[in-house]
Structure formats: C-alpha cells, structure tokens
C-alpha atoms as a printed R data frame, in Angstrom:
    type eleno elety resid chain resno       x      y      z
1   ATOM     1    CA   UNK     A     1   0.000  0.000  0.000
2   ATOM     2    CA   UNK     A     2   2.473  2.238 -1.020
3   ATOM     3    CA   UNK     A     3   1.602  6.211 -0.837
4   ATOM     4    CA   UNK     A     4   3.117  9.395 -2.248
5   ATOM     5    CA   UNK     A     5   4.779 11.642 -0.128
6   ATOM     6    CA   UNK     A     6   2.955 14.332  0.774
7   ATOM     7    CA   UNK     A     7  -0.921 13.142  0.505
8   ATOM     8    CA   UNK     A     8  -3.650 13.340  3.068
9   ATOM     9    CA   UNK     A     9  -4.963 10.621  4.781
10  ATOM    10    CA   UNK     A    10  -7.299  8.069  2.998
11  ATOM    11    CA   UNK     A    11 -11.110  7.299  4.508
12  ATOM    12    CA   UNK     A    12 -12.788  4.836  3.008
13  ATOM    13    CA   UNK     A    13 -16.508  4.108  2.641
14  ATOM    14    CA   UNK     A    14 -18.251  2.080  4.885
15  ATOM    15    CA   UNK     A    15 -21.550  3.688  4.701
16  ATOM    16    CA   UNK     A    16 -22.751  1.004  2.921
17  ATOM    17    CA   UNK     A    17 -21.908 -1.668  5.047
18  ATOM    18    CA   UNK     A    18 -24.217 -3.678  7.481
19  ATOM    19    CA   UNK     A    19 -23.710 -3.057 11.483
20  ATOM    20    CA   UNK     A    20 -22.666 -6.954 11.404
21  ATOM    21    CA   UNK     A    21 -20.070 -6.175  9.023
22  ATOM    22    CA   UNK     A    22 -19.109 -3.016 10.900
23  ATOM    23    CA   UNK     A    23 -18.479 -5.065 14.162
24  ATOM    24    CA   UNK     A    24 -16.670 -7.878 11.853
25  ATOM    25    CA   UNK     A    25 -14.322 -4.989 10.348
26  ATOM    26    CA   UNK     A    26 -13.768 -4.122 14.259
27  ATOM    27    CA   UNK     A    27 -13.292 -7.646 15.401
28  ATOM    28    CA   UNK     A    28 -11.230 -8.638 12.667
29  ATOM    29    CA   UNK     A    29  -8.737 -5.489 13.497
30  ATOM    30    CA   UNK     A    30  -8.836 -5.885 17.185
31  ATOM    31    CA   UNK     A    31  -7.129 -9.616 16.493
32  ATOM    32    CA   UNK     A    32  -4.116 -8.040 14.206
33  ATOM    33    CA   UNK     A    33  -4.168 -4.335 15.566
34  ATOM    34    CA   UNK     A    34  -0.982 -3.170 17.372
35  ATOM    35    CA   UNK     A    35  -2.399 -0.662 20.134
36  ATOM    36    CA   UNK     A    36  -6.030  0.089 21.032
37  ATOM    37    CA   UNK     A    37  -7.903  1.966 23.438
38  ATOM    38    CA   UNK     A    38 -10.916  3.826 24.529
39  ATOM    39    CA   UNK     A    39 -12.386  7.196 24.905
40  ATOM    40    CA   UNK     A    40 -15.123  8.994 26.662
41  ATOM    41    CA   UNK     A    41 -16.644 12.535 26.363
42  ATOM    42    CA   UNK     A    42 -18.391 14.134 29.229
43  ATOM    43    CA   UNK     A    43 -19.400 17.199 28.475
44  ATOM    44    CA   UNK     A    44 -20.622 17.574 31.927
45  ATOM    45    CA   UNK     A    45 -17.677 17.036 33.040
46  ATOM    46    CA   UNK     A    46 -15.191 18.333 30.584
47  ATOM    47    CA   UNK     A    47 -14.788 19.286 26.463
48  ATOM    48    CA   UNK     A    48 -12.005 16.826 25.890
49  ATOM    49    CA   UNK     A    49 -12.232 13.565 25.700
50  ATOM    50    CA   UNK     A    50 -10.780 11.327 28.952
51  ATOM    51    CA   UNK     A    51  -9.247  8.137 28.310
52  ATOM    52    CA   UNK     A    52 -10.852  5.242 30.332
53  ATOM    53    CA   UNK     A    53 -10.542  1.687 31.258
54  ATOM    54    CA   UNK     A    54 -12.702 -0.250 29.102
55  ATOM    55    CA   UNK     A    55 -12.796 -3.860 27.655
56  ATOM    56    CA   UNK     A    56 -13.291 -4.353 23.974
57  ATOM    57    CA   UNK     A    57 -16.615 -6.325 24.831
58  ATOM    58    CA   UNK     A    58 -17.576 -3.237 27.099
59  ATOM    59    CA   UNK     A    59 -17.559 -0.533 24.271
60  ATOM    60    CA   UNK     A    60 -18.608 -3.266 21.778
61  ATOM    61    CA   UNK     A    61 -21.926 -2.807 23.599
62  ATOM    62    CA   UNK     A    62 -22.293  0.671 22.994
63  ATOM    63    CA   UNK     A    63 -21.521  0.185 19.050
64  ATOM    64    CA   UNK     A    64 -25.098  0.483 16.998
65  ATOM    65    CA   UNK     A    65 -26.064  2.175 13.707
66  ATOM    66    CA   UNK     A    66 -26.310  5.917 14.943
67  ATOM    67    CA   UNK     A    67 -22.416  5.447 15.579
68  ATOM    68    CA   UNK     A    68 -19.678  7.120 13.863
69  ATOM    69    CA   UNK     A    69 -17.722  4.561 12.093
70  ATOM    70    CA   UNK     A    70 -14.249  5.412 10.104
71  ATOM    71    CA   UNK     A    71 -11.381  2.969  8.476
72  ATOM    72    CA   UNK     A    72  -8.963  5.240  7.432
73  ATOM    73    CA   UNK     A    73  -5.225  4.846  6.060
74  ATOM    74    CA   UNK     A    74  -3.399  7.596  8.191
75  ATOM    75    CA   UNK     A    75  -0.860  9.586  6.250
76  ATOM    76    CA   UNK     A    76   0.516 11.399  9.691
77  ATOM    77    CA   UNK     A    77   1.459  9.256 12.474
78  ATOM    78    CA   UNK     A    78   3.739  9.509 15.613
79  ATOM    79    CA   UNK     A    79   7.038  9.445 15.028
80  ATOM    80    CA   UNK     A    80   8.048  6.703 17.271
81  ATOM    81    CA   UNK     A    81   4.970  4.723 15.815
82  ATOM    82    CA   UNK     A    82   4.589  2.784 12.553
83  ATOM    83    CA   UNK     A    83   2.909  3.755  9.577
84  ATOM    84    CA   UNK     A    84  -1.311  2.233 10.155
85  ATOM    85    CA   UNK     A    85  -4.679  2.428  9.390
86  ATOM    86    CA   UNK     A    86  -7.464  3.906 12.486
87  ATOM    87    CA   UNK     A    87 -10.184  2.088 12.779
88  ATOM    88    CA   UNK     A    88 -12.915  2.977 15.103
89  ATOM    89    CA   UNK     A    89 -15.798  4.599 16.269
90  ATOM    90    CA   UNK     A    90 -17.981  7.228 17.948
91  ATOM    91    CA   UNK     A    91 -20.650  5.963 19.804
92  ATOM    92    CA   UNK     A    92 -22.818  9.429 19.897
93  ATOM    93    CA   UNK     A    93 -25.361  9.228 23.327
94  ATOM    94    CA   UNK     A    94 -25.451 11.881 26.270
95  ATOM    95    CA   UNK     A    95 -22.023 10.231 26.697
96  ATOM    96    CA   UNK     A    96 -19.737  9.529 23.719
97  ATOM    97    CA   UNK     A    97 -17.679  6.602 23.677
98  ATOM    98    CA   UNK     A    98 -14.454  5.908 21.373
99  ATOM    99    CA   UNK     A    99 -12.757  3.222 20.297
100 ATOM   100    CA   UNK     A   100  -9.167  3.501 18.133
101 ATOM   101    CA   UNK     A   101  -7.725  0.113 16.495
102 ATOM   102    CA   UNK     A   102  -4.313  1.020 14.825
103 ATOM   103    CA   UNK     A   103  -3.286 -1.480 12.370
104 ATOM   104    CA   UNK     A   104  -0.137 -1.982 10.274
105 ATOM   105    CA   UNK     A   105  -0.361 -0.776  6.923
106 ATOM   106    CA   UNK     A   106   0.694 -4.809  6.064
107 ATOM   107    CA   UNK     A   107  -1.824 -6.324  7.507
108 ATOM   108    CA   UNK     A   108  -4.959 -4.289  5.784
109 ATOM   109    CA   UNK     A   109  -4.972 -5.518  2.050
110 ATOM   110    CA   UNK     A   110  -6.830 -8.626  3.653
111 ATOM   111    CA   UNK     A   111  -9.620 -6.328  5.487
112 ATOM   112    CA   UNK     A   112 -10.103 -4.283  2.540
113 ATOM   113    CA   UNK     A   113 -10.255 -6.919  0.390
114 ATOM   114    CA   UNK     A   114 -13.307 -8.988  2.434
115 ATOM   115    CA   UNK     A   115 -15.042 -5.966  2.643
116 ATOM   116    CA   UNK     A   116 -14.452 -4.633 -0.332
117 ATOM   117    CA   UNK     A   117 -13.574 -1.137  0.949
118 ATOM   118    CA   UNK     A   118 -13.038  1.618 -1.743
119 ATOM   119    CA   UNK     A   119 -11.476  5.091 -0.689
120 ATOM   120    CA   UNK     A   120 -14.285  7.384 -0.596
121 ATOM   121    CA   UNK     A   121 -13.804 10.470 -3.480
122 ATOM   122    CA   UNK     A   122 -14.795 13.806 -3.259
C-alpha cells in the first residue's frame, strides 16, 4: 500500500456496510491491531475527551447504527509509531464513547479486500 509523499490521509466508505459487518471490520482489526484503546466525552464534566478503562466487549456494547464509524489509512502518524490504518468509532449518546484500532499498513490488504472497501472520493 504504497503512498506518495505528501498526501492526506485516505477514509474509506463504509456507509454502505451492514452493522454486522461493521463489528466484523472491528473484530477482525482488534485480532491483528498493534495498540487500542478507549475514549469517553463528558461534556458535563469536561470538552475533551478522557481516556478510560474499558474492555473491547464493554464498548462493543455501545456500538449500533447511529455510531460514527471510520477505516482510514493515516498519512501522519507519531514518530516513534509505525505507519497504520485507524479504525474505530464514535458511539454518539449523552455520553460519547471511542474506540481507536491502529493497524499496520501490512496487515490491511486482507480487510479491505473482504469488505471490499473503496477510498471514498470527493
């Protein structure tokens, strides 16, 4: 998945897909992903988000169809981090909930393939 220099990051389309393929897509990433974790935005509390303690069946449950859901092929990353794809979602309620799956570049032909994910144009 080689990239020019200089280009923006990539997000592809998933409005298409099902909510079982959506939690597939985050399944299948949580097995090969490198780091995850999970995010939660109080605005009673405060406007930026607050990492929290959370197991991947935990936020699983507050994944349904009014959530945010990206796969996208980042094109700026930490410097002490590899080059991946962010996979994730927003789960929009009185509370929001987050969940970030970074995956090696390498290991994302498969996904997009079973899915048949297409970058989205403009």
């Amino acid at each position: 998945m080689e990239k020019l220099s200089g280009m923006r990051d990539i997000f592809y389309d998933t409005r298409n897909l099902s909510l079982e393929q959506k939690i597939a897509i985050l399944k299948n990433c949580k097995e090969i992903c490198f780091r995850w974790w999970t995010d939660k935005l109080d605005c009673s509390v405060s406007l930026a988000r607050q990492s929290i303690d959370m197991t991947f069946d935990g936020i699983m449950e507050k994944f349904n169809n009014e959530a945010y859901f990206v796969v996208i092929d980042r094109d700026f990353y930490p410097i002490d981090k590899m080059k991946h794809f962010e996979i994730g979602f927003r789960a929009m309620s009185g509370i929001d909930y987050f969940l970030f799956l970074w995956v090696e570049d390498e290991k994302m032909p498969a996904i997009i393939e079973k899915y048949k994910l297409k970058p989205m144009t403009c």
